[in-house]
N, C-alpha and C positions, 0 to 999 in steps of 0.2 A: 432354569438355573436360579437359584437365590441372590436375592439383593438384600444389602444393608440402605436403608433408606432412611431421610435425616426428617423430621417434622420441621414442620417454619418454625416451631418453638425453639426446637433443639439449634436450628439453624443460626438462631436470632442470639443463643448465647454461647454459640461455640465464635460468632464477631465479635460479643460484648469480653469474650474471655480476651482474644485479641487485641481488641482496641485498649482494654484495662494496660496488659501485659506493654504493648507497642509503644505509649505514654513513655516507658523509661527504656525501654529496649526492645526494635524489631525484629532482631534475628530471634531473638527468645520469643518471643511471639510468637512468630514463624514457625519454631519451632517445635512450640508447645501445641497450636494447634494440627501440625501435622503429626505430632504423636497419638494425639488423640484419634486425629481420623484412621490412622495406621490400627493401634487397639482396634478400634471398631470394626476394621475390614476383617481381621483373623473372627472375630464371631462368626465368618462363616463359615470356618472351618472347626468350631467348637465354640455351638450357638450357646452353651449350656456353662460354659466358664465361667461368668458373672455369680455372684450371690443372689438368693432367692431375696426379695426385696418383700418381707412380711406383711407390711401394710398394705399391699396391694392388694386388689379381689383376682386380677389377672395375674399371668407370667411374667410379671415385669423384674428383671434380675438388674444388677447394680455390678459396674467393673470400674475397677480402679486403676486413675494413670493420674500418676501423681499426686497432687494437691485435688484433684480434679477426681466426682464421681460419673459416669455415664449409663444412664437409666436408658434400658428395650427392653423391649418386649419380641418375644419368639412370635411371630405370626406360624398357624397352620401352614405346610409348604415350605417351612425353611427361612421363607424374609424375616428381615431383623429390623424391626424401627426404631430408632435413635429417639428416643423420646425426650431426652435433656442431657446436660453437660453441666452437674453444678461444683461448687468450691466446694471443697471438705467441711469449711465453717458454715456453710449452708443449711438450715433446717427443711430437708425437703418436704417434711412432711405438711409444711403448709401450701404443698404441689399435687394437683390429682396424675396420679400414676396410675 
């Protein structure tokens, strides 16, 4: 069976989204980040949803939830790695994907 799997990257800024958000409001917080992980879990249901993310040399596709982009990549087999979580104002491209 397939897994969505998060990198300690991706990890490390789905708490810094929280911690930013939490500053002025928890339940938003809370909330935001359980949307995000919610998004992520239906990629296993339709790995292929995301936009193809051009700059990349691999399959790394880009899905949007909200203000928030979230960068995976399809492994062979179905897994799906959470490769990052970043703001819409973000330039990922100074990010290897």
């Amino acid at each position: 069976m397939a897994n969505v799997r998060w990198t300690a990257e991706a990890q490390r800024w789905l708490a810094d989204i929280y911690e930013y958000i939490a500053a002025d409001n928890p339940h938003a917080a809370a909330d935001t980040v359980q949307g995000i992980y919610e998004l992520a879990q239906t990629l296993l249901e339709h790995p292929k949803k995301g936009s193809r993310y051009s700059k990349s040399q691999r399959d790394v596709r880009i899905l949007l939830y909200s203000h928030y982009r979230i960068a995976y990549l399809v492994r062979e087999g179905g897994d799906i790695d959470v490769l990052g979580v970043f703001h819409g104002a973000l330039d990922i491209t100074k990010y290897q994907l």
